[in-house]
C-alpha positions as CSV (number, residue, x, y, z in Angstrom):
1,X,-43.8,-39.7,-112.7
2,X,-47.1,-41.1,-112.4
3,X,-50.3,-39.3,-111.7
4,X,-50.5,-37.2,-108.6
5,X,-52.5,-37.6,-105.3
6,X,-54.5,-34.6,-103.4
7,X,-51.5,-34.1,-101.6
8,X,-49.0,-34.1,-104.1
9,X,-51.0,-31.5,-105.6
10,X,-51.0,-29.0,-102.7
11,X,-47.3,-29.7,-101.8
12,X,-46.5,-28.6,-105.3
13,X,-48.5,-25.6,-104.9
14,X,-47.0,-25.1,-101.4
15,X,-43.6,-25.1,-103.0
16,X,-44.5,-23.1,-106.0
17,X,-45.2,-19.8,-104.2
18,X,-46.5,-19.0,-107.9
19,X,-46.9,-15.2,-108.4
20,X,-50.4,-14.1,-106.7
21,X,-51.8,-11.0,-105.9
22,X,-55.4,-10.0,-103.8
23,X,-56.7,-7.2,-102.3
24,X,-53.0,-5.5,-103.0
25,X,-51.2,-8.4,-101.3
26,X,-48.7,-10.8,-102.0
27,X,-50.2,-14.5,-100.9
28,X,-47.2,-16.0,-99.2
29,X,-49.2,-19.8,-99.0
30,X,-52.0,-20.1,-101.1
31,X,-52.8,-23.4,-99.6
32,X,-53.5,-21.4,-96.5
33,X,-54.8,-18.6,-97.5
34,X,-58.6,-18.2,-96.6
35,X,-59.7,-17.1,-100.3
36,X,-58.3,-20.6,-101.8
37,X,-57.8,-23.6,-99.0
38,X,-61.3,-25.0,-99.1
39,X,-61.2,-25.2,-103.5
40,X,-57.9,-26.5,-103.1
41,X,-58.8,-29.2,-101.1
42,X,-61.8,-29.7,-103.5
43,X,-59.2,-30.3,-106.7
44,X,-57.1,-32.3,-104.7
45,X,-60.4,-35.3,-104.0
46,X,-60.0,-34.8,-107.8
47,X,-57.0,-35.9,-108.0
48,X,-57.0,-38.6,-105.1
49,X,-59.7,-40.3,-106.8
50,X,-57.5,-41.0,-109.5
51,X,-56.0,-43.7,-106.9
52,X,-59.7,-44.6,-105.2
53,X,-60.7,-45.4,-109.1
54,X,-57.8,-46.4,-110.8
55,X,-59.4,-48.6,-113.0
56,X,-61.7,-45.5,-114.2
57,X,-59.7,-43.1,-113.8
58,X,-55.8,-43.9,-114.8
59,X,-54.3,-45.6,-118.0
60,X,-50.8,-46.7,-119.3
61,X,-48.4,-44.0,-120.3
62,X,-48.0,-45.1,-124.0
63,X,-44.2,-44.0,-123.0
64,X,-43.3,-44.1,-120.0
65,X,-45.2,-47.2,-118.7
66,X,-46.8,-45.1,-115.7
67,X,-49.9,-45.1,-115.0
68,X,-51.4,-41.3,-116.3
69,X,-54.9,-39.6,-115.7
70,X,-57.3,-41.2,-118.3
71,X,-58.2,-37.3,-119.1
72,X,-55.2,-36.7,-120.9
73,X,-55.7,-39.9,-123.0
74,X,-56.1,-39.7,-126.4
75,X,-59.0,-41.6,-127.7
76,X,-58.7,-43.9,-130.7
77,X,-62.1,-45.6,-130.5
78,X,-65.8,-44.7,-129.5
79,X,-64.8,-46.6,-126.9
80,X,-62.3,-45.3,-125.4
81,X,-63.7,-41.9,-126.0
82,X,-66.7,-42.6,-123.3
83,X,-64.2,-44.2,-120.9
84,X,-62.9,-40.9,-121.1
85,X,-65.9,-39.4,-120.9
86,X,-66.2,-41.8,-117.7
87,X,-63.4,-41.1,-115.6
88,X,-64.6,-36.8,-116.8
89,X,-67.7,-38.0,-115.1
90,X,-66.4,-39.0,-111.8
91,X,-64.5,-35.9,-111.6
92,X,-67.8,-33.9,-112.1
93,X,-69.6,-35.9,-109.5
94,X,-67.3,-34.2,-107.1
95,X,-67.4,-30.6,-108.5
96,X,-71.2,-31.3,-109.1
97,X,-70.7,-29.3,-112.8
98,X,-69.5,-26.0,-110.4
99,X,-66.2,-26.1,-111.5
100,X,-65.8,-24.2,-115.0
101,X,-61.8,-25.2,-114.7
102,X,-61.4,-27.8,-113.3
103,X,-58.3,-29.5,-114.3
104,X,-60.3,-32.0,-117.4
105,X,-61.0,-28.6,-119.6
106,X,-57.7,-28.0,-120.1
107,X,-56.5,-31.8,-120.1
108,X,-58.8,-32.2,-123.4
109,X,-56.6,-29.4,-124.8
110,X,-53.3,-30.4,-124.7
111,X,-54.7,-34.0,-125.0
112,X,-55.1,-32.9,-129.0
113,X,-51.8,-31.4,-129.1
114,X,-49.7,-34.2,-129.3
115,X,-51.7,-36.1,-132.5
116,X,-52.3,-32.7,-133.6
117,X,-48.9,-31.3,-133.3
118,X,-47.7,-30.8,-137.1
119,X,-50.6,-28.5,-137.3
120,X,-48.3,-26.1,-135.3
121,X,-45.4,-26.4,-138.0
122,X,-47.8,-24.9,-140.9
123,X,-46.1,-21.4,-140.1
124,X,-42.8,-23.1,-141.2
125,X,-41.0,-23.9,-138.1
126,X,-41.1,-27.5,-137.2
127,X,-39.8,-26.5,-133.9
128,X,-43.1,-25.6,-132.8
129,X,-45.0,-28.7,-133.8
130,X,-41.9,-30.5,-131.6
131,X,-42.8,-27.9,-128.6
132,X,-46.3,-29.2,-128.8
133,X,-45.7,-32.7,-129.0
134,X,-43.1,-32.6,-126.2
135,X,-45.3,-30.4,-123.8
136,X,-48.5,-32.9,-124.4
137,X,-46.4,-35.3,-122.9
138,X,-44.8,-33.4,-120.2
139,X,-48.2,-32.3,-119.5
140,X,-49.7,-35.8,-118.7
141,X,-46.7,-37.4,-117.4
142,X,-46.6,-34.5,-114.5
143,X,-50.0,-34.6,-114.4
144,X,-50.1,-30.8,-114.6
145,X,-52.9,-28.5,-113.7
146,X,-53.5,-26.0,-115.6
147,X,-55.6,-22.1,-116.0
148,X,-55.2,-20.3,-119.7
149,X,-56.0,-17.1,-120.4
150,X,-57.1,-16.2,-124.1
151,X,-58.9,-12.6,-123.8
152,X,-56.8,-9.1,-124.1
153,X,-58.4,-6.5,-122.0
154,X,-61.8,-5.1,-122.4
155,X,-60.7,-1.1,-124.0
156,X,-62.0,-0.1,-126.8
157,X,-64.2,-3.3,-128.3
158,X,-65.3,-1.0,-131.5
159,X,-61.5,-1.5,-132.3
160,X,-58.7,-3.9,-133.4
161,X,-55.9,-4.9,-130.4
162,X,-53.4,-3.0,-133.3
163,X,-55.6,-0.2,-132.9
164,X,-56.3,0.4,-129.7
165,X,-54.8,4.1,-128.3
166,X,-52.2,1.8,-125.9
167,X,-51.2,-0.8,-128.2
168,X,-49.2,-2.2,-125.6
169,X,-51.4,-2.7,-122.9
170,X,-52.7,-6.5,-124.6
171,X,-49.9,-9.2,-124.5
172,X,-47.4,-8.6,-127.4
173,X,-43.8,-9.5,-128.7
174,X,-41.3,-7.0,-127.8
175,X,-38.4,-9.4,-129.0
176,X,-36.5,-12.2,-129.6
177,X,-33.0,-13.1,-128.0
178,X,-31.4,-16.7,-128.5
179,X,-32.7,-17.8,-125.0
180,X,-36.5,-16.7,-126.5
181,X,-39.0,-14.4,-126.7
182,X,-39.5,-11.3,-124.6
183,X,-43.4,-10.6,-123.9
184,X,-45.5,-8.1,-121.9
185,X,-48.3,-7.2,-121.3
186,X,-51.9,-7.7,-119.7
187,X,-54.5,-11.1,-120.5
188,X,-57.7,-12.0,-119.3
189,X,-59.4,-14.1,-117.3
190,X,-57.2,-16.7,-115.7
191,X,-59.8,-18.9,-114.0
192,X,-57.9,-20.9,-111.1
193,X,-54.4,-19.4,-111.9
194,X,-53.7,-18.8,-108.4
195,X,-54.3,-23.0,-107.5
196,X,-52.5,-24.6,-110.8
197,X,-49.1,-25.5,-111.5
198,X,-49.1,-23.8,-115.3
199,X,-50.6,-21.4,-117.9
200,X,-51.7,-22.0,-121.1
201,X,-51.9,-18.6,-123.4
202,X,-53.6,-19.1,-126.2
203,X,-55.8,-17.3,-128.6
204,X,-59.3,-15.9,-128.7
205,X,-61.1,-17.5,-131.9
206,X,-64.5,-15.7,-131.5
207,X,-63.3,-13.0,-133.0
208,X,-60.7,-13.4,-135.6
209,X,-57.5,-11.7,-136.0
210,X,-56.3,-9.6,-138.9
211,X,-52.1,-9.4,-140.0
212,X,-52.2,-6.5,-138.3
213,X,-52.9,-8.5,-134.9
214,X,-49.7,-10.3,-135.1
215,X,-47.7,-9.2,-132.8
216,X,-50.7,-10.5,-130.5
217,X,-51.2,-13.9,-131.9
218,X,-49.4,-16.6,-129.7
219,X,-49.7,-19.2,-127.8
220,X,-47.2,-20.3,-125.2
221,X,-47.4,-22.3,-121.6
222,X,-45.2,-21.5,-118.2
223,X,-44.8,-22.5,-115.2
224,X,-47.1,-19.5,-112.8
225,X,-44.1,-18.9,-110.8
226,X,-42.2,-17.8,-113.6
227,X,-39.9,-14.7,-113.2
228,X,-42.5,-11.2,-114.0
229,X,-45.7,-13.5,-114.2
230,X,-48.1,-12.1,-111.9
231,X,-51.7,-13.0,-111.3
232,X,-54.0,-10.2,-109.9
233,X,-56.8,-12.4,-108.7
234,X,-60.5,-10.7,-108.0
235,X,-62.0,-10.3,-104.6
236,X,-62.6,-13.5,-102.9
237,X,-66.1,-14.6,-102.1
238,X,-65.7,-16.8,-99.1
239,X,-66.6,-14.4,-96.6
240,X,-66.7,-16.9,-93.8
241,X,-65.3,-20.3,-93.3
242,X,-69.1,-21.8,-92.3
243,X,-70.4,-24.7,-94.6
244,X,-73.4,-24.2,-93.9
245,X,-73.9,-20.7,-95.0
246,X,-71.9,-21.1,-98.0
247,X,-72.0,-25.0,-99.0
248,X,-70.8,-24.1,-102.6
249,X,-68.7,-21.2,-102.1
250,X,-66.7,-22.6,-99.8
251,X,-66.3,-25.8,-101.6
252,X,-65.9,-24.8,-105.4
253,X,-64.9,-20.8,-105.8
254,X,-62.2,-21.1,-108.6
255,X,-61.1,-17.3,-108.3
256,X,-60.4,-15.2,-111.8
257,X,-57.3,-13.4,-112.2
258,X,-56.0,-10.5,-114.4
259,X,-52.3,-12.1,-115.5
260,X,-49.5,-9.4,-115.9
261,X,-46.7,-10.4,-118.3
262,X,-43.5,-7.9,-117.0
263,X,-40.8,-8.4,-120.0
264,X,-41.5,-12.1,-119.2
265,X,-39.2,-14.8,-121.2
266,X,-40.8,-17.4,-122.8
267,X,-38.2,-20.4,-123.4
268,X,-38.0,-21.3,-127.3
269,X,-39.1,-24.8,-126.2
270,X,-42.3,-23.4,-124.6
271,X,-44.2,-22.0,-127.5
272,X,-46.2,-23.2,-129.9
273,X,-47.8,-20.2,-132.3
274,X,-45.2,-17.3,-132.5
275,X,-47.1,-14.1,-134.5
276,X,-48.9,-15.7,-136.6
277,X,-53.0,-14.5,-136.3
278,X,-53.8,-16.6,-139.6
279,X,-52.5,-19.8,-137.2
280,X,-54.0,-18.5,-134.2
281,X,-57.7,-17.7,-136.1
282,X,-57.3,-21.7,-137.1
283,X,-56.2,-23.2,-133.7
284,X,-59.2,-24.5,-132.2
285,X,-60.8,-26.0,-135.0
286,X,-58.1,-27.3,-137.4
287,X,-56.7,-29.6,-134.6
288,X,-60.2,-30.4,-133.2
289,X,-59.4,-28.9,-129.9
290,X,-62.6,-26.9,-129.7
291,X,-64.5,-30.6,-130.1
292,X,-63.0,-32.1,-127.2
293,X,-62.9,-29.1,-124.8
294,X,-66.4,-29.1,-125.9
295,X,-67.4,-32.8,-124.6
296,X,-66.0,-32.0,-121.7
297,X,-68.0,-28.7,-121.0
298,X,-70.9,-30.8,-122.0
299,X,-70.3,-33.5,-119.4
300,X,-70.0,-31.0,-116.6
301,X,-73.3,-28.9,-117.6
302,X,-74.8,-32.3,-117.3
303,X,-73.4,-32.9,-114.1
304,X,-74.6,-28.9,-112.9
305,X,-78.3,-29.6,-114.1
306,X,-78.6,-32.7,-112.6
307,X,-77.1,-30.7,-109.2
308,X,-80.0,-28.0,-110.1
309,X,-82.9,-30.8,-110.7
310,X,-82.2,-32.2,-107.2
311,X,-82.0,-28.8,-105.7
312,X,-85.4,-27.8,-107.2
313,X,-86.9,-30.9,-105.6
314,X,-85.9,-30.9,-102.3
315,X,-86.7,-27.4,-102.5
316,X,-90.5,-28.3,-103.3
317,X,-90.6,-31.0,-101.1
318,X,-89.2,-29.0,-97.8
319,X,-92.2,-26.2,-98.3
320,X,-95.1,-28.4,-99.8
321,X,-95.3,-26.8,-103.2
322,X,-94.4,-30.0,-104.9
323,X,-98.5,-30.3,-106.1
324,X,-99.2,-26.8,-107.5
325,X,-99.0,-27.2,-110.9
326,X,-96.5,-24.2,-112.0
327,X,-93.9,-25.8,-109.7
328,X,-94.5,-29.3,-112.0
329,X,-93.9,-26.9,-114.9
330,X,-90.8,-25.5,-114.0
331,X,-89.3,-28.8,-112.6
332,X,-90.5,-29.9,-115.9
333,X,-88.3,-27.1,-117.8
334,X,-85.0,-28.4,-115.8
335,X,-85.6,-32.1,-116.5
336,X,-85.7,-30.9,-119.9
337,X,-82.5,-29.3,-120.3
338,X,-81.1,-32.0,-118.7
339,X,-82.7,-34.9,-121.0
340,X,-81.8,-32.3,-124.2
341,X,-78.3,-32.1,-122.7
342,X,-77.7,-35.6,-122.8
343,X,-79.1,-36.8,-126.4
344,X,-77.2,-34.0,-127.5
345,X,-73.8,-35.8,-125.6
346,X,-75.3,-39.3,-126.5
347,X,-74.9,-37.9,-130.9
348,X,-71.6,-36.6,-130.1
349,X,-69.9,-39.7,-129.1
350,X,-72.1,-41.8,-131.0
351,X,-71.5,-40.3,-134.1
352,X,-67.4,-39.9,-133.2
353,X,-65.2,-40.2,-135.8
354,X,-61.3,-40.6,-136.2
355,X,-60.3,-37.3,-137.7
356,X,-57.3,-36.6,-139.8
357,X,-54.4,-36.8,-136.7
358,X,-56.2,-40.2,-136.0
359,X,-58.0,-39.0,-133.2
360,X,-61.7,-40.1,-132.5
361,X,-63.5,-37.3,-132.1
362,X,-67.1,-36.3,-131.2
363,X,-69.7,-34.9,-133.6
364,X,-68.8,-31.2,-133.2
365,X,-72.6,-30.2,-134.7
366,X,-74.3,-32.1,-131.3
367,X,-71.6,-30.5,-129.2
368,X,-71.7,-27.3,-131.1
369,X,-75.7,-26.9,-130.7
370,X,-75.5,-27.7,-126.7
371,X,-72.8,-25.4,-126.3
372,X,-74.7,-22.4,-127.9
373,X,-78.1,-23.6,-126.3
374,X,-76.5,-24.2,-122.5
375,X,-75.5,-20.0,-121.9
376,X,-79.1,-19.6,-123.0
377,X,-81.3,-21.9,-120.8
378,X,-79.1,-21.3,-118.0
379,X,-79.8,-18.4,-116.1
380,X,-83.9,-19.4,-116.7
381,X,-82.2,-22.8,-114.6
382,X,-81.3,-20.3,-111.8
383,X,-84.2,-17.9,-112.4
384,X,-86.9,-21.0,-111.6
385,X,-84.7,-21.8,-108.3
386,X,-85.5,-18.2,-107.0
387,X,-88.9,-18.0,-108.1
388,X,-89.3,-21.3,-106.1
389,X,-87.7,-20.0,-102.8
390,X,-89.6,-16.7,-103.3
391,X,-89.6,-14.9,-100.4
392,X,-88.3,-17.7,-98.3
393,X,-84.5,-16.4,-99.6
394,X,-84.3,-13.6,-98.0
395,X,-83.9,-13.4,-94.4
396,X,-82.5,-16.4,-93.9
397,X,-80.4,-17.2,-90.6
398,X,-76.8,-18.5,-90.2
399,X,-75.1,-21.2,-88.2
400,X,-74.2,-18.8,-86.2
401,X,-78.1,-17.7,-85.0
402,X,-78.5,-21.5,-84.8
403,X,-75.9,-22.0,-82.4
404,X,-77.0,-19.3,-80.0
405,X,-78.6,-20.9,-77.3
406,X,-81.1,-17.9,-77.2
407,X,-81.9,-18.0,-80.7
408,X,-81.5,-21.5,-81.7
409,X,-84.7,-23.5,-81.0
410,X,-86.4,-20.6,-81.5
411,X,-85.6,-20.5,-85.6
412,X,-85.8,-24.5,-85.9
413,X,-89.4,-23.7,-84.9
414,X,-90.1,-20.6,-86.9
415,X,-87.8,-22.3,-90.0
416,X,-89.5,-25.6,-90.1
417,X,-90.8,-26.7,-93.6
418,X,-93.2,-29.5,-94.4
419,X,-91.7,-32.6,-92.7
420,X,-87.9,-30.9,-91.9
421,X,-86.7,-29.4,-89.4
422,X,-86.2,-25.5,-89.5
423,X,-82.3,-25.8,-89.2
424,X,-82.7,-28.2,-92.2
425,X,-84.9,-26.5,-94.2
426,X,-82.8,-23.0,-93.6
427,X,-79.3,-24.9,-94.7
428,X,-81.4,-26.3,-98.2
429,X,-82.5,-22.8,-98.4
430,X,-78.5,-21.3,-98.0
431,X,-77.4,-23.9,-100.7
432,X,-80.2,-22.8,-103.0
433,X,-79.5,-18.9,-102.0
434,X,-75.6,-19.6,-102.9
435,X,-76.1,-21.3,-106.1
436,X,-78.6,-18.8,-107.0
437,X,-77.7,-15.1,-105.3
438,X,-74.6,-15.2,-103.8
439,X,-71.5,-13.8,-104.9
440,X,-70.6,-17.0,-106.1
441,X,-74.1,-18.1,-107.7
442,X,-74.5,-14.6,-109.8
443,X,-70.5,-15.4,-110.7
444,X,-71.9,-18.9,-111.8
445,X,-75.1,-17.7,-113.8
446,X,-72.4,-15.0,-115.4
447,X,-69.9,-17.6,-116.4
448,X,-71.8,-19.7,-117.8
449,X,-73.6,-16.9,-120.1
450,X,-70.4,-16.2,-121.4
451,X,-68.4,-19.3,-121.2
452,X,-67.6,-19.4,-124.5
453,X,-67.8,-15.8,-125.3
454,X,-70.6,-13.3,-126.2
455,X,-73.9,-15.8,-126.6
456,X,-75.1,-13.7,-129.4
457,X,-71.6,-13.0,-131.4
458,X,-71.3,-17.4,-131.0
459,X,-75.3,-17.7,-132.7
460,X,-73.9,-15.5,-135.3
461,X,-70.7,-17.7,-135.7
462,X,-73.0,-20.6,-135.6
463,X,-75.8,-19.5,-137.8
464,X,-73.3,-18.6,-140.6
465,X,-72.2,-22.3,-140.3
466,X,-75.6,-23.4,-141.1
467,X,-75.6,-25.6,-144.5
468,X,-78.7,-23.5,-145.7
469,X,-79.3,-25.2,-149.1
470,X,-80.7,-28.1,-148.3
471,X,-83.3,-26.8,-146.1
472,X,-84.5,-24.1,-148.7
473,X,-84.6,-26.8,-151.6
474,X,-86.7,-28.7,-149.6
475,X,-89.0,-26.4,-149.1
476,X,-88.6,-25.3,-153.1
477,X,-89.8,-28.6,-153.8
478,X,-92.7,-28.6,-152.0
479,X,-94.2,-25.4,-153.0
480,X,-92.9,-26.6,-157.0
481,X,-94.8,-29.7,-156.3
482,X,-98.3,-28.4,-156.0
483,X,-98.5,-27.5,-159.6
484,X,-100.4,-23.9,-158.8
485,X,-100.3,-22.4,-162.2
486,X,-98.4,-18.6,-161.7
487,X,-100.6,-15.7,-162.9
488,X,-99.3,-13.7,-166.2
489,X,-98.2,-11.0,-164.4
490,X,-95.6,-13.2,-162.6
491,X,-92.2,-14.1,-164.4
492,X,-90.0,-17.0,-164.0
């Protein structure tokens, strides 16, 4: 079939009824339901703009002839690799970079496991490099949507999954029949796996696995309606239906969820890594995966500072602080995560080149230096928005005091800014509060800290990568090349 439209998208989650659990309830409708309607209809302008911008957004199906989302296409040239980045784009002027899941992450994924699929037969069972190939394919053609889940749960960190006191509370193998494999068990964090069609299970690669953490290495995808799956999803944050007091909450809250694997059969034909930690350790970067996931991360935390700049500005603007010159300086710090953000995407795809599955891929070391820098400058990002709105973020009135005939004029007066309105300057103020202080804002400045795991466990990883030779030979040579004569005392 070809791509999907909004609706499609919500009729198949209609029609799912996929497994999903909050606040100790079964959600009959999650299309309905108050925690997940507004987001929904937020992923499905993603995917009807697929149809509003074809020509961006949809290629050939190299099989099928249909047209498919350009985000699952597999990139050959630096050209094609910023069309994708192009049709990523559109889909991030929608989410305005709020969206850690939306459906691109995952596309960039299982984009790589088709070229990359004989990586998965290394273990000695070309089955699995078919699975791969086949479920890239079913992937795009169906246009899935997709959460993952990759963490096992938070017990004992000083410890080994294998050595935790309940080794069986983490996702495991219990066995194999002919139909497949039995698993249970408990994974973390499913971002949007009540709103998507399938799961992706896949490893954790910030910290590696030992032998002994076999029995916990796989990866495997399902359908989230599938027989024992459950998804336990966190307390909503939309706390009232009103735009105006929460313009991002009720537009872009993803949801997390805790999945629960009950004895849950896992086809042969759906899995890809089957005990195998040395496999699992290897995943993301043997097949490049990490790379691509990467660009696309990159291209929405462009797309969020942008959406941070502009809301730093307004801000100014609306309460006349726009002249002092520690406001200049911290608009000045945004526009220059922003500008650093972009030269860094600007090397990646510039520097792309086809790896060994003949995939062109971005320059991991420009991706791989934003990704570690982002978590870091991030949560200054939201700091400078507070420090901004100072005192002017707390108190701050709803719709519903506006509409009170009583109350209403009364705030526009007592609200008004600069040159707006008081009702305007309260509902910049809201959208600065709820990307900033809200539920859903702290959520955001969380995420992104740890998006790719513990910010100072990925500076060790990437610190041990550093090439350091060349940098201390160059110095070497210097200091060699002054020609100071060494007292006696001093030995080469």
């Amino acid at each position: 079939m070809p791509a999907k439209n909004g609706q499609q998208y919500i009729e198949r989650l209609k029609n799912a009824k996929n497994n999903v659990y909050m606040n100790g309830e079964f959600v009959e409708d999650v299309t309905e339901h108050r925690a997940f309607k507004e987001v929904i209809k937020t992923m499905a302008k993603l995917y009807d703009v697929q149809y509003e911008k074809p020509d961006k957004m949809l290629y050939t199906s190299p099989t099928t002839g249909e047209k498919v989302g350009k985000t699952f296409m597999v990139p050959t040239t630096i050209d094609e690799l910023i069309q994708r980045r192009e049709a990523i784009e559109e889909w991030q002027n929608i989410t305005n970079g709020m969206m850690g899941r939306s459906p691109d992450y995952l596309n960039a994924d299982v984009m790589v496991m088709g070229p990359a699929s004989e990586f998965f037969a290394e273990g000695g069972d070309e089955l699995y490099a078919e699975n791969a190939r086949k479920y890239a394919e079913f992937a795009r053609e169906n246009d899935l949507s997709l959460t993952h889940t990759l963490i096992h749960p938070q017990v004992n960190r000083a410890k080994a999954v294998s050595e935790q006191k309940d080794a069986n509370v983490a996702l495991h193998i219990v066995k194999k029949t002919s139909e497949g494999v039995i698993v249970d068990g408990i994974r973390l964090l499913a971002t949007q796996g009540a709103i998507t069609d399938e799961i992706l299970v896949f490893p954790s690669t910030v910290k590696k696995s030992s032998e002994k953490d076999d029995p916990y290495s796989l990866a495997f995808a399902l359908p989230n309606n599938t027989p024992g799956l459950k998804f336990i999803s966190r307390e909503g944050f939309v706390y009232n239906e009103n735009k105006f007091d929460y313009p991002l909450t009720n537009t872009y809250e993803e949801g997390d969820a805790i999945v629960v694997f009950d004895h849950v059969l896992v086809p042969w034909d759906r899995i890809f890594i089957l005990g195998n930690s040395d496999i699992c350790n290897r995943y993301y970067k043997d097949t490049n995966a990490v790379a691509h996931m990467t660009h696309q991360v990159v291209i929405k935390d462009i797309a969020k500072t942008e959406f941070l700049l502009g809301t730093a500005l307004l801000l100014m603007e609306s309460i006349g602080i726009d002249g002092f010159q520690h406001v200049q300086d911290k608009g000045t710090e945004i526009k220059l995560v922003l500008e650093t953000m972009k030269s860094h995407l600007y090397r990646a795809e510039h520097n792309a080149k086809l790896d060994k599955w003949g995939v062109m891929t971005p320059d991991f070391e420009a991706l791989d230096a934003a990704r570690n820098w982002f978590p870091r400058v991030y949560p200054r990002m939201a700091e400078i928005l507070r420090i901004l709105g100072a005192s002017g973020l707390t108190g701050i009135p709803t719709y519903a005091d506006f509409s009170n005939e009583e109350l209403g004029e009364v705030l526009d007066r007592a609200m008004q800014g600069k040159n707006v309105h008081g009702y305007e300057r309260v509902q910049l103020f809201r959208l600065v509060w709820d990307l900033t202080m809200s539920a859903f804002g702290t959520r955001e400045t969380h995420y992104e800290y740890y998006f790719f795991g513990d910010p100072v466990r990925m500076g060790m990883a990437y610190f041990e990568k550093i090439d350091r030779e060349p940098y201390k030979a160059r110095v070497r040579e210097f200091l060699n090349s002054l020609n100071v004569k060494k007292p006696n005392f001093v030995k080469s």
